[in-house]
N, C-alpha and C positions, 0 to 999 in steps of 0.2 A: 562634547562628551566628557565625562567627569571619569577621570584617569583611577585618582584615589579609590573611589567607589567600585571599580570593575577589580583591581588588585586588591581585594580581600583576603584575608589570612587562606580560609578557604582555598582559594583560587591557586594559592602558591602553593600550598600543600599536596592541591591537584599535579600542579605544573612539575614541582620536586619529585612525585610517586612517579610521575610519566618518564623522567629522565633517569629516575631509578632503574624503570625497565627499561627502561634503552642499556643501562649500565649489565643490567641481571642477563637482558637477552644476548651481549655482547660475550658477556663468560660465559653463558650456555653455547653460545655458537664456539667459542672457543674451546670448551673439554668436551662437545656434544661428537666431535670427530673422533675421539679416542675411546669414549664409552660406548656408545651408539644402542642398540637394543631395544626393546620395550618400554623400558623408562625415560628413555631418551625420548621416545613420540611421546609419552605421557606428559612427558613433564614439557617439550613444546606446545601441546595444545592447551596447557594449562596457563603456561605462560604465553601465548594467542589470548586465550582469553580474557589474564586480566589486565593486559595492555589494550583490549577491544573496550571491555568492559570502562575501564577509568577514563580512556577516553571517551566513550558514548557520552558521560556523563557530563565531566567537562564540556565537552561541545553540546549538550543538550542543555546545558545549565545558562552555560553563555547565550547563547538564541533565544532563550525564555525569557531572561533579565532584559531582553529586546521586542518584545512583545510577541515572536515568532513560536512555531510549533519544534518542541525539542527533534522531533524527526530531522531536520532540516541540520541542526548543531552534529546530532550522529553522521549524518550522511558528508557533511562538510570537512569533520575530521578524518573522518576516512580518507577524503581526497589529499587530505594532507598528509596521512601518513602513507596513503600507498604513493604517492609520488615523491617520499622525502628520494627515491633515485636521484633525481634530478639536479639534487646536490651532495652527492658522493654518498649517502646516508643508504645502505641497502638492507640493514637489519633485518626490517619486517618485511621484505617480498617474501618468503617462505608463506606466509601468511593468508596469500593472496592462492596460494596452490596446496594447502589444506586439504584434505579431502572431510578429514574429522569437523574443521569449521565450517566446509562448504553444506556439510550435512547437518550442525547445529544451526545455521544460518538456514535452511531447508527446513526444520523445521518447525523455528523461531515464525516461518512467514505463514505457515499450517495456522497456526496458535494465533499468529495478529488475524487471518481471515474467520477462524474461528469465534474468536470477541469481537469482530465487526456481526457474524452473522448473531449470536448472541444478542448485543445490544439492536437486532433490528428487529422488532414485532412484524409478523403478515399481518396482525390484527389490526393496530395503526396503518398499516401499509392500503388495509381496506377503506378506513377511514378518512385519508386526505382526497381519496375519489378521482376524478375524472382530470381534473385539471393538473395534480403532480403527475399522473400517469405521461400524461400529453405533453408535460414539461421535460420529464425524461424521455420519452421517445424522441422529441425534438433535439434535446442534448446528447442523446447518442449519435444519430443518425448523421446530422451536419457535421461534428467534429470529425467522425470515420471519414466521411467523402475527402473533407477540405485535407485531414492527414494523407490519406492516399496521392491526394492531388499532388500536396508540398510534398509526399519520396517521387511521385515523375518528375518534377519539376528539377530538385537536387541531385536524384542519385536515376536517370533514367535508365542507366544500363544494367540497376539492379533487376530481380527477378520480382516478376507482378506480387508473387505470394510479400515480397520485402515493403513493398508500397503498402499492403492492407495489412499488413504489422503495427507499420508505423500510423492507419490510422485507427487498429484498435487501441491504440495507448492513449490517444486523444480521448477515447470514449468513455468513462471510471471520472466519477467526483469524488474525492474526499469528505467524506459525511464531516469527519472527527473537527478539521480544523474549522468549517463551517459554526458546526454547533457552538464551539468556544467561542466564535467571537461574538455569535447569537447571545449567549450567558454572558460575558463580560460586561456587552451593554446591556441589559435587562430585556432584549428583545424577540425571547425562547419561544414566547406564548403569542405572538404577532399571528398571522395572516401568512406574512410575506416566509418567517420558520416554517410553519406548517404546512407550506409548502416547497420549501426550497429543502427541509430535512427529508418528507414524503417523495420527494423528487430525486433526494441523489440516493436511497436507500432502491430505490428499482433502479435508478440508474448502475448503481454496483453490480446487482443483479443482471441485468442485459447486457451490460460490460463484460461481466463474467461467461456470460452464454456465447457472445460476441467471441473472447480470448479462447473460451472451446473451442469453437468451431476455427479458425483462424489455428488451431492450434495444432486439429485433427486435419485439415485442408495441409496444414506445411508436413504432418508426419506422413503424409499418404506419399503426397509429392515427394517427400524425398527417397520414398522405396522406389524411384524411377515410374511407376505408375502413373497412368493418364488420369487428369480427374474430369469425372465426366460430371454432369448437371445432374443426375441421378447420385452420384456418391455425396456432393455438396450437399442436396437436401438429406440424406442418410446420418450426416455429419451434423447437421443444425437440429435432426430429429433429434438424434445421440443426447446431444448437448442437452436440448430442451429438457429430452423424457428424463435423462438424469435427474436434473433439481426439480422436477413436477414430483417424479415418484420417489425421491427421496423424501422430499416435504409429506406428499401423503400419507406412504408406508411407515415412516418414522412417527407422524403423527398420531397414529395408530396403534405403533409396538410398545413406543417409547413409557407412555404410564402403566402399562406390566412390565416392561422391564425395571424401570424406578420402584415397583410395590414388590416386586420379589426380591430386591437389593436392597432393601430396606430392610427387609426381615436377617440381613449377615449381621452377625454383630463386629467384626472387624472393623477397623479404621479404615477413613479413604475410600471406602466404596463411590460416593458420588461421585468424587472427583475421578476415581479410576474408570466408572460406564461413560462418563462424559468423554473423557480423552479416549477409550474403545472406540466409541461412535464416532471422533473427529477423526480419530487413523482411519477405521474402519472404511469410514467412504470417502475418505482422501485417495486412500489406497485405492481401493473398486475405481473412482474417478481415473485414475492412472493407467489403473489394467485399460479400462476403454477407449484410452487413448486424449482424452480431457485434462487438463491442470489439475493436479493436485488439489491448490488451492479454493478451487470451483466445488468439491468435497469439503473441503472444512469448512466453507461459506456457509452449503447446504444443512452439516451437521448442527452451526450455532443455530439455525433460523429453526429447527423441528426442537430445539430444545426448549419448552417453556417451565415455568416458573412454576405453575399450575403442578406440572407433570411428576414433579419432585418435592411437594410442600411434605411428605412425610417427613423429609429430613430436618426441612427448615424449622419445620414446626417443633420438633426436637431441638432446637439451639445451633445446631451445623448451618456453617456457611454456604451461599446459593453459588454455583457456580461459576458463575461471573467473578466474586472474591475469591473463589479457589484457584481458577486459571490467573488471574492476575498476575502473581509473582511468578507463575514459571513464563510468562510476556516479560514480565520487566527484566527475564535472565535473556530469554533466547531473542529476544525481538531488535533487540538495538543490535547484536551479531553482524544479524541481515543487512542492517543499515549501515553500519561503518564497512561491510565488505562491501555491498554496492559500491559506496563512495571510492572506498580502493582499486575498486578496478577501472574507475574513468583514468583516462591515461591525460594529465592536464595539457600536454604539448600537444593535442589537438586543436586546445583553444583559441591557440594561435593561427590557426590557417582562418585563414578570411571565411572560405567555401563553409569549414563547420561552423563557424557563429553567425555566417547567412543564414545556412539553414535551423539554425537554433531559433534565432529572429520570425524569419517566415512562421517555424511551428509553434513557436509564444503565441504570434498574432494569430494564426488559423485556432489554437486550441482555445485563446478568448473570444474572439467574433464566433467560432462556434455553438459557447455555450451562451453567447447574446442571444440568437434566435430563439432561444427557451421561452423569451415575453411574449414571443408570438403566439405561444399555447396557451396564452391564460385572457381569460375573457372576463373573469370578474372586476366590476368595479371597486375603488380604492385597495386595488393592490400597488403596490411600489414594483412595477414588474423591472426596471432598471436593475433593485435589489435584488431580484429573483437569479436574475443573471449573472451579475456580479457574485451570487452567492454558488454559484454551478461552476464556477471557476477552476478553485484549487484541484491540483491532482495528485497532489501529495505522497501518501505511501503503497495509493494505489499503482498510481502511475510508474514508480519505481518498481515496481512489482511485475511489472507490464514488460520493461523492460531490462529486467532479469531473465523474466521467462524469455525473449527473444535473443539474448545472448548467449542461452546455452541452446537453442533451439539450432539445429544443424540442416542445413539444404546443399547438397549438392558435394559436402566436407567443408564447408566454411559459414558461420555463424550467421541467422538470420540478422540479425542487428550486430554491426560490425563496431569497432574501436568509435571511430568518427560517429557515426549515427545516436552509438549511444550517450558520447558525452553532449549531444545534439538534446536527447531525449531528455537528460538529465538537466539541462539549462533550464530549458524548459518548466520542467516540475518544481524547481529552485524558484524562476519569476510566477509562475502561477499562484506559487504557496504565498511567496510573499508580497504578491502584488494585492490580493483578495482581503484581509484582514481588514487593511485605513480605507479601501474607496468603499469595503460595503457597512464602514462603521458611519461613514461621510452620507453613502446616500440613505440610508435608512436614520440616523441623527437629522439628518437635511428633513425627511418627508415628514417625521414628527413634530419638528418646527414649525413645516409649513401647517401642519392640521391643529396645533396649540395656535399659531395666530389668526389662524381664520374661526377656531373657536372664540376666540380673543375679541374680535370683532360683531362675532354673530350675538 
């Protein structure tokens, strides 16, 4: 490792601003008892923030210069700063019990679901066909059993709803870190891309229909209600009919609404009906009992590019650049408070890093079987699979929602389970980058010397 090079001016600059706020937050907590009031919350969520904020960066910055996805640098510092406890350091727990951060963080995850849905075309999605469809079905399906299997196996005395919690988190591929390492090696426009992007892009999709129902199945059961095999299918309806007939009806509305918004002469309008429509069926999603998230998903997918060219056509940015920077504000939030709230003195009991172990290896041999759905010849289906891997900011999301999710008065995904979950997302993320640069580099090889020969 090259020392000089990771302590860059930069880097110290970071580290000095971080210790400032330790300093600044230290005399806030100090005359914060004497003044108290309104400006007193003010000025701690502001200073939350830019102690959230400088550190996402730092730790997103460090992960990067390692070849890793900055998500992983946010989520890491977090864990370091919600447990600086551990050595006399308790400044920022306040932070962890926010309510103003828990709700920028809430909405931070709206906005990152929304730019996934955004960046996903139905029309590509039409277009990889039969064989991503089948590679996702199969990378759903296996992961869910094998998670359910590995919560009987560790936690059997939890409640059945806690087992198929755990393995809808298995089910969600990370498109984003996928793609990148696709682009880094020049391997975007391959075969084995086209269908492992077309694959995890439904895959999110039935992930998300999956965490519906999983979601509506735990709120039911916790009104003390029986659930019968008639509510379950009512529930999967629920789910389904949401993003079917959002896609549709949005479809539909969406370019008069765009041409009569067109005609305001005021600033902002694109940007303000896009953020309407992403609250809008966020919210609706909610009232029905559905993730939030599974609405702002729905939202990006009916918005296309087509549907708004009056603007662009006029020099205004396409939506995608306009939500950008309110993601690059509120998105790392989510991630450094995840990371805070894993409690590290888990890590030490044997029992959770068994079970963290077990759910690595179920959630990779999971999304192994994906090669089994693919039948055309010269694909690299090893690659396929290795590329169905990471779970990245999904999977943290997955397991958000299960720790605020409440059965019986105590949280579906508890302390243990979750720092269990989070291991997890930690070796998925960074196991997938070098074996699926190895085995797609390996297959090219192999086909330059047998052209080499021929």
């Amino acid at each position: 490792m090259n020392i000089p090079r990771l302590l860059t001016t930069r880097r110290v600059l970071f580290a000095l601003t971080i210790i400032g706020g330790y300093f600044l937050y230290s005399v806030a907590f100090a005359s914060g008892d004497s003044e108290g009031g309104h400006g007193g919350e003010v000025a701690d969520v502001l200073l939350g923030l830019i102690v959230i904020l400088l550190a996402a960066k730092l730790g997103g910055d460090l992960l990067e210069r390692f070849g890793q996805p900055a998500v992983l640098g946010e989520l890491i510092i977090g864990m370091v700063i919600g447990n600086l406890t551990l050595v006399g350091f308790d400044v920022f727990e306040p932070f962890k019990h926010s309510l103003t951060l828990e709700v920028l963080a809430e909405i931070g995850v709206i906005i990152l679901l929304f730019e996934v849905g955004l960046e996903s075309s139905l029309a590509e999605m039409m277009k990889v066909g039969v064989t991503s469809f089948m590679v996702a079905t199969f990378g759903v399906i296996v992961p869910f059993f094998l998670g359910w299997g590995v919560g009987i196996l560790f936690i059997p005395d939890a409640s059945i709803y806690v087992h198929v919690f755990i393995g809808a988190t298995l089910t969600a591929t990370s498109v984003g870190i996928t793609a990148r390492v696709l682009q880094d090696i020049g391997k975007i426009n391959t075969k084995e891309a086209k269908i492992i992007l077309g694959a995890a892009v439904i895959d999110d999709i039935m992930g998300l229909i999956i965490l519906a129902v999983v979601v509506g199945i735990i709120n039911a059961a916790s009104g003390g209600d029986a659930i019968s095999s008639f509510d379950i299918f009512f529930i999967v309806a629920k789910a389904v009919g949401f993003v079917v007939l959002a896609i549709v009806i949005g479809n539909k509305l969406m370019p008069g609404i765009f041409k009569v918004g067109s005609k305001f002469k005021v600033s902002g309008i694109l940007l303000s009906i896009s953020l309407l429509v992403c609250f809008l069926l966020a919210y609706i999603a909610s009232q029905i009992g559905l993730a939030p998230i599974v609405g702002a998903f729905a939202a990006g997918l009916i918005l296309d590019k087509v549907q708004y060219k009056d603007f662009t056509d006029r020099g205004e940015h396409s939506i995608d650049e306009l939500i950008k920077p309110i993601g690059i504000f509120l998105v790392p939030v989510f991630f450094v408070r995840m990371g805070m709230m894993v409690e590290l003195e888990t890590f030490t009991h044997t029992h959770i890093l068994g079970f963290a172990a077990v759910m690595t290896l179920a959630a990779i041999l999971g999304k192994q079987v994906c090669s089994l759905a693919i039948f055309k010849k010269g694909v690299n289906k090893i690659a396929v699979g290795l590329g169905m891997i990471p779970r990245g900011e999904v999977g943290l999301i997955f397991a958000g929602i299960g720790a605020k999710l409440m059965l019986d008065g105590v949280p579906v995904i508890d302390s243990g389970t979750f720092s269990a979950i989070i291991i997890m997302v930690i070796v998925t993320t960074l196991v997938t980058p070098p074996v699926l640069k190895i085995s797609l580099l390996r297959e090219a090889k192999k086909k330059l010397s047998k052209t080499a020969k021929a």
